[in-house]
N, C-alpha and C positions, 0 to 999 in steps of 0.2 A: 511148259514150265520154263522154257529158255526163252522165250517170249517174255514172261513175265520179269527175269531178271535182268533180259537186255532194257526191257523200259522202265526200270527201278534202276540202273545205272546210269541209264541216259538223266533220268532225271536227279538220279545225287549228283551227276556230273555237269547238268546244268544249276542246280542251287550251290554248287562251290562254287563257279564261275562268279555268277552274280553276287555273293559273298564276297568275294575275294576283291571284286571289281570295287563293290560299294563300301568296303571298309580299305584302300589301297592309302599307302602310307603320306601320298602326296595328295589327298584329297582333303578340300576345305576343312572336313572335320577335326582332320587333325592340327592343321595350322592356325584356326580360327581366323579364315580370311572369308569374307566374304564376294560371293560372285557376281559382278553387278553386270547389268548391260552395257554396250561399247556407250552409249549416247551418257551413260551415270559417269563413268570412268573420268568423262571429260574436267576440269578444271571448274567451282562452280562460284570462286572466290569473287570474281568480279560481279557474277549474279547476287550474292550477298551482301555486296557491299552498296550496290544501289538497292535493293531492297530494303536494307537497313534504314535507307535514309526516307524513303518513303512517308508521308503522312500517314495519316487511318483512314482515311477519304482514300487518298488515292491507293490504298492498298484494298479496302473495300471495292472501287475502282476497278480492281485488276479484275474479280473474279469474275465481271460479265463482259461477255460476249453478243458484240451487235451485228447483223444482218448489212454489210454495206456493198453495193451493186455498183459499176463501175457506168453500166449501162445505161443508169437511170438517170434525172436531168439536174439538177444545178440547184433546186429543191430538197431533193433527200443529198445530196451532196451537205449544204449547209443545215440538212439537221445533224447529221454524223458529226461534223465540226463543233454541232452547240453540245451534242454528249459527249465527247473528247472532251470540251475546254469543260464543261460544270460538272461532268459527274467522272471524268479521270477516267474513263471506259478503256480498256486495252486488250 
């Protein structure tokens, strides 16, 4: 029987903790702040304001991603240069 109410106190004694933990008075919930990652936090005005200016091509443009090899010879070099300059690839 002492068994039984040492592991019922152990565990009301862990469900306060965690209680107490996830409702603490300096926690996002109450301040309505949000927690971002260090890399969000950064400043992102200047990304905005050259995006803004963007066309629709060249923002269409951004979304893909090409395969370019440093290795390779002077051929695939200048096609990469003709998907850069026509389709605004980044």
């Amino acid at each position: 029987m002492i068994k039984y109410f040492s592991k019922l106190l152990l565990i009301t004694f862990l469900l306060f903790l965690f209680v107490s933990f996830s409702f603490a008075p300096n926690s996002s919930i109450f301040n309505n702040e949000t927690l971002l990652p260090p890399f969000q936090e950064m400043a992102t005005e200047w990304v905005d304001s050259v995006f803004s200016k963007l066309s629709l091509d060249e923002k269409i443009g951004q979304l893909f991603l090409v395969a370019a090899y440093s290795n390779l010879d002077e051929k695939h070099e200048k096609k990469i240069e003709e998907l850069i300059n026509n389709y605004h690839i980044g």
